[in-house]
C-alpha positions as protocol buffer text, in pm:
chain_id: "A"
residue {
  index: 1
  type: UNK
  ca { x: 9903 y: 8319 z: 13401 }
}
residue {
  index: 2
  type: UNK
  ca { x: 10231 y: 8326 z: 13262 }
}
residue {
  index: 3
  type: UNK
  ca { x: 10055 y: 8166 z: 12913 }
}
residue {
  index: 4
  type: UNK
  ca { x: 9872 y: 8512 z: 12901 }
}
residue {
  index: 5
  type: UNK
  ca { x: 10140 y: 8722 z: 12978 }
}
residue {
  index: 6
  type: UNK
  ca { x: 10335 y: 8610 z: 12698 }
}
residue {
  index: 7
  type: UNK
  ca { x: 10049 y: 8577 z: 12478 }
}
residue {
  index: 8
  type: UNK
  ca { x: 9954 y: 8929 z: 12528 }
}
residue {
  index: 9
  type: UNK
  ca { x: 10352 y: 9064 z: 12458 }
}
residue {
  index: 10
  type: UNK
  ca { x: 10349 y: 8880 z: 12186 }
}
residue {
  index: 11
  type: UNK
  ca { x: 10039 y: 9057 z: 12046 }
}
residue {
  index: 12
  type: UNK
  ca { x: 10197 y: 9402 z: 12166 }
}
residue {
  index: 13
  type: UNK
  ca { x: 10463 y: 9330 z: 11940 }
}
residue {
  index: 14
  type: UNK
  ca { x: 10288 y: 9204 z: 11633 }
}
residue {
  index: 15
  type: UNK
  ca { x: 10081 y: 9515 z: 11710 }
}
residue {
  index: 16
  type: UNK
  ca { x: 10455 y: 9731 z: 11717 }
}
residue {
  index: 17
  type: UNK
  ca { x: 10553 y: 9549 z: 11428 }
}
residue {
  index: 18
  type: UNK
  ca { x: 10232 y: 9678 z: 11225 }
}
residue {
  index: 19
  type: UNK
  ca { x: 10272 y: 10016 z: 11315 }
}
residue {
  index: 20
  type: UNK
  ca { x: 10650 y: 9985 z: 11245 }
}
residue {
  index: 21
  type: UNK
  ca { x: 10548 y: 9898 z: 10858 }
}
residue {
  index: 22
  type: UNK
  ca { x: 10318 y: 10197 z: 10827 }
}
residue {
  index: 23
  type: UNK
  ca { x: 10641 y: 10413 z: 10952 }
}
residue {
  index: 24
  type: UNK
  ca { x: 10871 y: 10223 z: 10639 }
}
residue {
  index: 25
  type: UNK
  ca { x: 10504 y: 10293 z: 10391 }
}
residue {
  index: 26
  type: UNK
  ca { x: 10527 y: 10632 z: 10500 }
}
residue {
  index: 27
  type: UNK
  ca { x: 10907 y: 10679 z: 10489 }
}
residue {
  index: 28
  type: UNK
  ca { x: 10911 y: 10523 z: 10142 }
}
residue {
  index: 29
  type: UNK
  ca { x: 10886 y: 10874 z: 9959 }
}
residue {
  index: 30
  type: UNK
  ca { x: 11191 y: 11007 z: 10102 }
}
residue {
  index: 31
  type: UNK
  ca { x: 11388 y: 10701 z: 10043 }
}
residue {
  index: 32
  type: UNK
  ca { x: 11288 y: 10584 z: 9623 }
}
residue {
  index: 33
  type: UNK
  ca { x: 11038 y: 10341 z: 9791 }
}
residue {
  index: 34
  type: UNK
  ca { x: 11314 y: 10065 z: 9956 }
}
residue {
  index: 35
  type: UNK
  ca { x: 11118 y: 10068 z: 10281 }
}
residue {
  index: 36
  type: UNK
  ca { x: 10789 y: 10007 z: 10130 }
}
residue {
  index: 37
  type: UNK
  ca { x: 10992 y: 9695 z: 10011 }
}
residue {
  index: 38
  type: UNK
  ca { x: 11055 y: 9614 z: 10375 }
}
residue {
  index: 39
  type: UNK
  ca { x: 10762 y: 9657 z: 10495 }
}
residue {
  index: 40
  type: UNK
  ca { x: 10509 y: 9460 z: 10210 }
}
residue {
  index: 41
  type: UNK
  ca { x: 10789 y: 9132 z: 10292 }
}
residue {
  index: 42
  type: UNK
  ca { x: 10695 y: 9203 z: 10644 }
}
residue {
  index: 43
  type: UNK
  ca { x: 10305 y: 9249 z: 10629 }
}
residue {
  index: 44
  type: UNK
  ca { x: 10283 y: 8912 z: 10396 }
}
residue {
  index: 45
  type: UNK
  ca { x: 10515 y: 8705 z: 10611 }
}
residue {
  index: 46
  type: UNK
  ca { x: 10262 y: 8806 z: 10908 }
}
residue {
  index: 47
  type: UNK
  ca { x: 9910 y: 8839 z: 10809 }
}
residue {
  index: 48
  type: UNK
  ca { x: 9861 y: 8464 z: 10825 }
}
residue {
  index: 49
  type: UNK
  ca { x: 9984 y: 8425 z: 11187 }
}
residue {
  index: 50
  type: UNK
  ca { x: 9788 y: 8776 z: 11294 }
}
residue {
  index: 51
  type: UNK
  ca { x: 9458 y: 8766 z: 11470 }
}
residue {
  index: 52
  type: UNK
  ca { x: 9203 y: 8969 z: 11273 }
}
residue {
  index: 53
  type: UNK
  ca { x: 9217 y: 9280 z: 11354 }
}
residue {
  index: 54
  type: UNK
  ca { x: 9602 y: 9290 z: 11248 }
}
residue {
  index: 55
  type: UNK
  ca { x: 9529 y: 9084 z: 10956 }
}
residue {
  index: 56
  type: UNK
  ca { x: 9331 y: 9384 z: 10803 }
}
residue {
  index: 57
  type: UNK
  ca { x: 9589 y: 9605 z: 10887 }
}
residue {
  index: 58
  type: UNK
  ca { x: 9892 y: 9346 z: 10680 }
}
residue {
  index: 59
  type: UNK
  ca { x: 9645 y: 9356 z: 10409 }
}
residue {
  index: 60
  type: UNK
  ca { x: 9551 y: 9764 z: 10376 }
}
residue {
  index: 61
  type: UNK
  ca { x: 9927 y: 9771 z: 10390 }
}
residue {
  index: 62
  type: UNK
  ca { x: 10011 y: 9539 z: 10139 }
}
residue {
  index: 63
  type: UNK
  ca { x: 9758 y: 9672 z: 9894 }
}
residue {
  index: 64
  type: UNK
  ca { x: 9914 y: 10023 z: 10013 }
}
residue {
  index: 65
  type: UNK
  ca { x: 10232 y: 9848 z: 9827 }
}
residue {
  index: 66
  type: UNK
  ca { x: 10066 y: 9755 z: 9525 }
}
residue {
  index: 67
  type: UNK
  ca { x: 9878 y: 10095 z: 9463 }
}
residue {
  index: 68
  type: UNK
  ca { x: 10211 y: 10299 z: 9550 }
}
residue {
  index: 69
  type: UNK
  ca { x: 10369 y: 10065 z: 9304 }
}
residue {
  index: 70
  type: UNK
  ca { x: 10146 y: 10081 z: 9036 }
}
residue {
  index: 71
  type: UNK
  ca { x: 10096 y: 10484 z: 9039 }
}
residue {
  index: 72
  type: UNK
  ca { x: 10486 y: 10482 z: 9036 }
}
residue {
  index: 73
  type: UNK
  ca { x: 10557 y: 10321 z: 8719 }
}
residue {
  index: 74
  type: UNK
  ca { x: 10261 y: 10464 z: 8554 }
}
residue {
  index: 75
  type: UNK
  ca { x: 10457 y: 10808 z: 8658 }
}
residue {
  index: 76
  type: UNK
  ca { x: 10786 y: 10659 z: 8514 }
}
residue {
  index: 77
  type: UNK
  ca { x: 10606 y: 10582 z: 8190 }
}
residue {
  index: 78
  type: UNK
  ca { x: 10508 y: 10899 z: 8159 }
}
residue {
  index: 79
  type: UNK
  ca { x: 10862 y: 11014 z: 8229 }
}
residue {
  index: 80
  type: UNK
  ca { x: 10982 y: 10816 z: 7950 }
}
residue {
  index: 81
  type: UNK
  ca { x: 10699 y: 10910 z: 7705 }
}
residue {
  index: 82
  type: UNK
  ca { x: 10807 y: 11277 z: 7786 }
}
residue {
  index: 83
  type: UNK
  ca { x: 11184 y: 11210 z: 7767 }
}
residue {
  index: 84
  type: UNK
  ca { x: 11173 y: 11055 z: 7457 }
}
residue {
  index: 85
  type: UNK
  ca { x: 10975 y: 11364 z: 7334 }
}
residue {
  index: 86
  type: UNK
  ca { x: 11191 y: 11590 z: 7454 }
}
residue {
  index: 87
  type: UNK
  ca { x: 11516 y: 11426 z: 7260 }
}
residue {
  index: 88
  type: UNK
  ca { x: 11330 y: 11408 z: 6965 }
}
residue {
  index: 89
  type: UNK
  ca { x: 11264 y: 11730 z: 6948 }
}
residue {
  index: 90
  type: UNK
  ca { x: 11593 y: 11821 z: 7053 }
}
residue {
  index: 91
  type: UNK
  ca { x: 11739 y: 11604 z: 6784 }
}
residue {
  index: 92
  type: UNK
  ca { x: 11500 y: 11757 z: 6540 }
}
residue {
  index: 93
  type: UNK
  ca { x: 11627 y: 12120 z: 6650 }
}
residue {
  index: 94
  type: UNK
  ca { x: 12003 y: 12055 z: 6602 }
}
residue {
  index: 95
  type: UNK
  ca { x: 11957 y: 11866 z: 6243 }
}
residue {
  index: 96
  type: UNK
  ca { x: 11883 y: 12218 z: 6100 }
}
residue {
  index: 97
  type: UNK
  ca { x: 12219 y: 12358 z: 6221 }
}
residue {
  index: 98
  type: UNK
  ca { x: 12458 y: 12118 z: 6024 }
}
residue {
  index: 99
  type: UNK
  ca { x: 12697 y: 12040 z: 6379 }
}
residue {
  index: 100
  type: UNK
  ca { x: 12977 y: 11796 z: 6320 }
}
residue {
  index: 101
  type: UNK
  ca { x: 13083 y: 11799 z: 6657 }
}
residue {
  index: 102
  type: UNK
  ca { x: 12968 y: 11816 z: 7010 }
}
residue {
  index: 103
  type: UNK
  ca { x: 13127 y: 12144 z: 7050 }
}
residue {
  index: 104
  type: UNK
  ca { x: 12949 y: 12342 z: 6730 }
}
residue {
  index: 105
  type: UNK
  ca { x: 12597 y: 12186 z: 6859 }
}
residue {
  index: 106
  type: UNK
  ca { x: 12365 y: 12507 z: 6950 }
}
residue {
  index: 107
  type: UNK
  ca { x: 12033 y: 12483 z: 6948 }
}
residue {
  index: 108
  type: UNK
  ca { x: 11793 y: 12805 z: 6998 }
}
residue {
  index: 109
  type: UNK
  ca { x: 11539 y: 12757 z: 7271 }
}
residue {
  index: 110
  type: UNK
  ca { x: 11319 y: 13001 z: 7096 }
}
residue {
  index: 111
  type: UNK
  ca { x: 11266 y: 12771 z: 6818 }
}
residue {
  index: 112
  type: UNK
  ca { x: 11170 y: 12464 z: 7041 }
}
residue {
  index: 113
  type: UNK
  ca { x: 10814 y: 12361 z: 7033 }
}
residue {
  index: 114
  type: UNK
  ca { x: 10653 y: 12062 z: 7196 }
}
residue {
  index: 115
  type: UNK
  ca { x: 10351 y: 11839 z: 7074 }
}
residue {
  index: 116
  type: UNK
  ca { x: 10044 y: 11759 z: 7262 }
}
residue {
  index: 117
  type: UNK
  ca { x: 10162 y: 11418 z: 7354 }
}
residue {
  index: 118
  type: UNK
  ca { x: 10540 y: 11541 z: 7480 }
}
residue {
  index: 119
  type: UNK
  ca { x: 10325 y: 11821 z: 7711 }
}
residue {
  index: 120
  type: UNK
  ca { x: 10064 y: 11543 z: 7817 }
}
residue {
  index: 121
  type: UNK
  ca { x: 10303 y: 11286 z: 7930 }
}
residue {
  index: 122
  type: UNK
  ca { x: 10460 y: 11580 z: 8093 }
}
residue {
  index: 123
  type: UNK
  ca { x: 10150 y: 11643 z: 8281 }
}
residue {
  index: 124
  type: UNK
  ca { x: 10066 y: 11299 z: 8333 }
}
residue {
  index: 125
  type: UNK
  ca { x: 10412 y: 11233 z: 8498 }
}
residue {
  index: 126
  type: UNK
  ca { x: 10318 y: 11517 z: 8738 }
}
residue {
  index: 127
  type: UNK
  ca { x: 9962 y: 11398 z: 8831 }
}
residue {
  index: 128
  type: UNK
  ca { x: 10083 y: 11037 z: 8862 }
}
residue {
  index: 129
  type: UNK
  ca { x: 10372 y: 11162 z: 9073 }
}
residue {
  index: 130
  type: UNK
  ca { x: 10170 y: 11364 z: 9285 }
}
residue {
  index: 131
  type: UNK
  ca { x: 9863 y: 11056 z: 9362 }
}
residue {
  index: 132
  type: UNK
  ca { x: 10184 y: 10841 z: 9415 }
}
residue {
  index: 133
  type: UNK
  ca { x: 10331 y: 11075 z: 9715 }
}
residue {
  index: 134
  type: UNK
  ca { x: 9963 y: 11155 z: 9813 }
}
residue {
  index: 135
  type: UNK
  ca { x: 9885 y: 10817 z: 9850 }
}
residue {
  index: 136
  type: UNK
  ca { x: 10201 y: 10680 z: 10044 }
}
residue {
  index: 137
  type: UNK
  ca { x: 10178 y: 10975 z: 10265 }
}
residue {
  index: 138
  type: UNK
  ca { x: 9761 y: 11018 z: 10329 }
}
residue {
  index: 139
  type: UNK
  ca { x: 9736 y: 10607 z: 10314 }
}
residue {
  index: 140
  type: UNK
  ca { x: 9989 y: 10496 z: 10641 }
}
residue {
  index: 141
  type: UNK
  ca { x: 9869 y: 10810 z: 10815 }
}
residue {
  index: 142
  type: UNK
  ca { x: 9517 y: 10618 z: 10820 }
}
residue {
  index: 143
  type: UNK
  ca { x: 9638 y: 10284 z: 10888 }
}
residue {
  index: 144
  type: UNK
  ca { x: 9840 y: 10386 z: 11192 }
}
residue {
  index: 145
  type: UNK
  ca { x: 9593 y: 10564 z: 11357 }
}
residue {
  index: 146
  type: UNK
  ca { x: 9317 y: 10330 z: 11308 }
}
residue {
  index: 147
  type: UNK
  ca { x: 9577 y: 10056 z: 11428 }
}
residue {
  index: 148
  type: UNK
  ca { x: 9672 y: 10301 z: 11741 }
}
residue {
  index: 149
  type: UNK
  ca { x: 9254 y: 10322 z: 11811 }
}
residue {
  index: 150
  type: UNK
  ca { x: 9255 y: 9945 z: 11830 }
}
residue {
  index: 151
  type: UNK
  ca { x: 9031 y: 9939 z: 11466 }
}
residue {
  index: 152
  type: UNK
  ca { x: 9091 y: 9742 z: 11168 }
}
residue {
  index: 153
  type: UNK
  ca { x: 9083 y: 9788 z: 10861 }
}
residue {
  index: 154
  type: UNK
  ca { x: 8834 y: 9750 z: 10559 }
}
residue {
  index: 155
  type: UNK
  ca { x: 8557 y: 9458 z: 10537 }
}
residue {
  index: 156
  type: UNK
  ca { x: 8854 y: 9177 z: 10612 }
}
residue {
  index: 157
  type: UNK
  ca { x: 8857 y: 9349 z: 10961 }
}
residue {
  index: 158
  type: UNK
  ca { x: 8523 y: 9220 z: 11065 }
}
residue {
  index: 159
  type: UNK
  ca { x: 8375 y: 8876 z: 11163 }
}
């Protein structure tokens, strides 16, 4: 008797603990992603000792991760790609003035113009930006209520 009862909190906790890392997935927008950090360290140093159900659950969340990681620096590629644009253009837009010094740079907005690839990295860098907060929002929302229904995840949570 006293076997089960601990064997049963300590599945109530690994339970808390899984619902705990979809909190830090979902928290990981607000906070530049260092809880999604947490929580991946946490969901592989328990998916081997978790009974199935809970293993599913370590794994959508560690794939959760991955994904959220991977849509992240695609959207800080873009960033760059856009950036680096953006100066160049800038750069280009000053030359014509003849500036010596910081102070006597002026640069007329009106005569600004962007390339395709400056305005698609642009747009990419919103899209990417927008799947990356979709996903870590949408993505724990999921996991913690299947987890809260006592379901599991994916084709790892069956036999």
């Amino acid at each position: 008797m006293a076997n089960q009862a601990i064997g049963s909190r300590a599945g109530e906790s690994a339970r808390n603990l899984a619902m705990i890392n979809y909190g830090l997935l979902f928290a990981s927008v607000f906070f530049a992603g260092l809880p999604a950090l947490i929580a991946v360290i946490i969901a592989y140093s328990q998916r081997d000792e978790a009974p199935l159900e809970l293993r599913s659950h370590h794994d959508f969340q560690i794939r959760i991760f991955w994904v959220g990681l991977a849509l992240t620096l695609l959207a800080a590629a873009s960033v760059l790609g856009a950036a680096i644009g953006l100066v160049g253009e800038l750069f280009e837009a000053s030359r014509g003035g003849g500036w010596t010094t910081l102070g006597d740079l002026r640069i007329e907005v009106a005569k600004l113009s962007f390339d395709g690839a400056t305005v698609l990295m642009g747009g990419l860098a919103a899209i990417f930006s927008f799947l990356a907060c979709l996903w870590l929002a949408a993505a724990p929302a999921v996991g913690f209520i299947r987890l809260a229904s006592a379901q599991g995840m994916g084709h790892s949570a069956r036999p």
